[in-house]
C-alpha positions as CSV (number, residue, x, y, z in Angstrom):
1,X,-19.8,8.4,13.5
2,X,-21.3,8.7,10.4
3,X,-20.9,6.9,7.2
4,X,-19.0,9.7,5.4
5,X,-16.2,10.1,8.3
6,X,-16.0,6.2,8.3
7,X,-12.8,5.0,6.7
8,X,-13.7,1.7,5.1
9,X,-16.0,3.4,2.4
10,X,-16.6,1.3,-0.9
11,X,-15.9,4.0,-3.2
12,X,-12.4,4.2,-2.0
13,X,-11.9,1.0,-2.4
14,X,-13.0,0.7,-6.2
15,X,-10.7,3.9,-6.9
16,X,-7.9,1.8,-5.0
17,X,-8.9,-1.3,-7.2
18,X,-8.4,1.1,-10.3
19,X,-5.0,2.7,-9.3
20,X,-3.7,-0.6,-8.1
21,X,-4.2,-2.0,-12.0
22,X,-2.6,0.9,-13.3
23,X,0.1,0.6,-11.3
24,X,0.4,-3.2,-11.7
25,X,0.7,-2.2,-15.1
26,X,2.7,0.8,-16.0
27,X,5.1,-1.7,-13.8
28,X,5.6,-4.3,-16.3
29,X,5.5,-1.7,-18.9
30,X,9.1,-0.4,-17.4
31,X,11.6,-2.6,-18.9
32,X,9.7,-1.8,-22.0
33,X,10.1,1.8,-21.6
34,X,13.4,1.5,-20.8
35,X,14.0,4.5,-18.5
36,X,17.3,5.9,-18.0
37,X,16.9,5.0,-14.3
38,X,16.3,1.3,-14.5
39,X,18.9,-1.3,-14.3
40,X,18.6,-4.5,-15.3
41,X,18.4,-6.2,-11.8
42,X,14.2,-4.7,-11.6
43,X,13.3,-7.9,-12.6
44,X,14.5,-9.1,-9.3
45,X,12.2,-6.7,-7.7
46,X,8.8,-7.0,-10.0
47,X,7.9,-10.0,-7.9
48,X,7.9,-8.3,-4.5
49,X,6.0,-5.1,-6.3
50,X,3.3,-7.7,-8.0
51,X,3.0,-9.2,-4.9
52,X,1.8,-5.8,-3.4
53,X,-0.2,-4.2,-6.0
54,X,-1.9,-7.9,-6.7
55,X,-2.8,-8.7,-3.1
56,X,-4.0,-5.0,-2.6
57,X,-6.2,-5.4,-5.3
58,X,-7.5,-8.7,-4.5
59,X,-8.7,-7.6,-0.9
60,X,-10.0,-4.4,-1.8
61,X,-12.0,-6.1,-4.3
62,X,-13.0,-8.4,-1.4
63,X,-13.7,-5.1,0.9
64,X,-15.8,-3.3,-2.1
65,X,-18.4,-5.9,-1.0
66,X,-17.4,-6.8,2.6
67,X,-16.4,-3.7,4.5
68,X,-16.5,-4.4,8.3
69,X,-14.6,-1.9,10.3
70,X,-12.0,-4.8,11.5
71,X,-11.7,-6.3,8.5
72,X,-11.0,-2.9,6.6
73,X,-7.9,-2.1,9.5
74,X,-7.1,-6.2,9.3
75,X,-6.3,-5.2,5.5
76,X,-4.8,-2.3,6.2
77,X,-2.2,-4.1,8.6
78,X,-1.0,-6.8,5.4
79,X,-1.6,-3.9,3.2
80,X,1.7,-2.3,5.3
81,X,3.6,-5.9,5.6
82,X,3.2,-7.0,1.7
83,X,4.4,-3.5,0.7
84,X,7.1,-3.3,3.9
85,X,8.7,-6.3,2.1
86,X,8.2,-5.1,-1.3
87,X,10.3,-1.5,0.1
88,X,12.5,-4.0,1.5
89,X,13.7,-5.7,-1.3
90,X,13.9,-2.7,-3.7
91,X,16.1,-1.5,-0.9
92,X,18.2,-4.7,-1.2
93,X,18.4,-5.0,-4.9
94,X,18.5,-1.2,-5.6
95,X,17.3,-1.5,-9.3
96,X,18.0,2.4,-10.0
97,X,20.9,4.6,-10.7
98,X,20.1,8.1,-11.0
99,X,23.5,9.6,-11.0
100,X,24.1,9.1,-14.9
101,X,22.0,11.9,-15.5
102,X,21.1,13.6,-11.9
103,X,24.1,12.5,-9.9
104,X,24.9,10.2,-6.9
105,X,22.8,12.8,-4.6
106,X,19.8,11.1,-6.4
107,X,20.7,7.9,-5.5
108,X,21.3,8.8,-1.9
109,X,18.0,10.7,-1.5
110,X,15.9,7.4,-3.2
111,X,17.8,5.6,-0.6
112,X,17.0,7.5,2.6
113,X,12.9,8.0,0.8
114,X,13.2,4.2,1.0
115,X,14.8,3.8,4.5
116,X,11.8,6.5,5.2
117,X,8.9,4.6,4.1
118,X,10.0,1.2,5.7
119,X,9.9,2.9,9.0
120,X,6.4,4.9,8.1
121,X,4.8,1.5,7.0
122,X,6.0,-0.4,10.1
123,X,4.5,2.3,11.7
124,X,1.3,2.4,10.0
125,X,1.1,-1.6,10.7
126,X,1.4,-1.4,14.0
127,X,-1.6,1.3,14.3
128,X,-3.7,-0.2,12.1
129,X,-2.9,-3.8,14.2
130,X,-4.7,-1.4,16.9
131,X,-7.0,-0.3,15.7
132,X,-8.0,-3.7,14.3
133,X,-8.1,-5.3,18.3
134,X,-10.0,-1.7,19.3
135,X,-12.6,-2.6,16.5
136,X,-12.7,-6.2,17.3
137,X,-13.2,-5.6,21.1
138,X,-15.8,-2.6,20.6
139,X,-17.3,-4.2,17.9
140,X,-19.1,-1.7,15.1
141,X,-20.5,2.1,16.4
142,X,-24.0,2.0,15.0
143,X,-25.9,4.7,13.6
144,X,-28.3,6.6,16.5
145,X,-31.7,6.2,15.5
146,X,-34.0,9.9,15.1
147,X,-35.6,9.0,18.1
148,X,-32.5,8.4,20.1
149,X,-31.2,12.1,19.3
């Protein structure tokens, strides 16, 4: 496999790093903003989000520098749990109400995008929890040599 195909690549995870502080921030600029969308109970939800977007950062910041193949599908696997509880609890809380101005149809379709991505992440864990043990069993494909071609 070469380098390019491989999925732990450090440029993704600098451009992750990047879009993770954006993110972080255009999240506490919300309540500022004061969208028509956002009820007052987000602020029951911004710990869950920062919890996600600030432990994503942190080890992608660690995997810009130390980018084993386990560790990157280790990261992967509490990548899906801190943001499957994050989904979870914006679930629970429901900090939105579309209907005002799009109807309770919005509301309903957030709902069942929410419902959708739980089961998507807990899916994605559980893949990336194998592919972790595969790379941990296998250990890392190393590059052929030219004289081994």
């Amino acid at each position: 496999m070469s380098k390019v195909n491989r999925p732990n690549n450090p440029g993704g995870y600098i451009a992750s790093v990047i879009i993770n502080g954006i993110l972080l921030w255009v999240m506490h600029q919300l309540p500022v903003w004061k969208p028509f969308f956002l009820l007052p109970s987000y602020d029951l939800v911004l710990w869950a989000i920062d919890m996600s977007l600030i432990v994503q950062i942190a080890l992608n910041v660690v995997l810009i520098f130390f980018h084993p193949l386990f560790f990157h599908y280790l990261t992967q696997v509490v990548f899906s749990l801190v943001g499957l509880v994050a989904v979870v609890v914006i679930l629970q809380v429901f900090p939105v109400d579309f209907s005002f101005r799009l109807g309770v149809w919005a509301n309903t379709l957030f709902r069942v995008v929410l419902i959708a991505a739980i089961v998507g992440t807990g899916i994605g864990a559980i893949v990336n929890f194998v592919h972790f043990l595969r790379s941990l069993f296998r250990g890392e494909p190393r590059e052929r040599s030219p004289e081994e071609e």
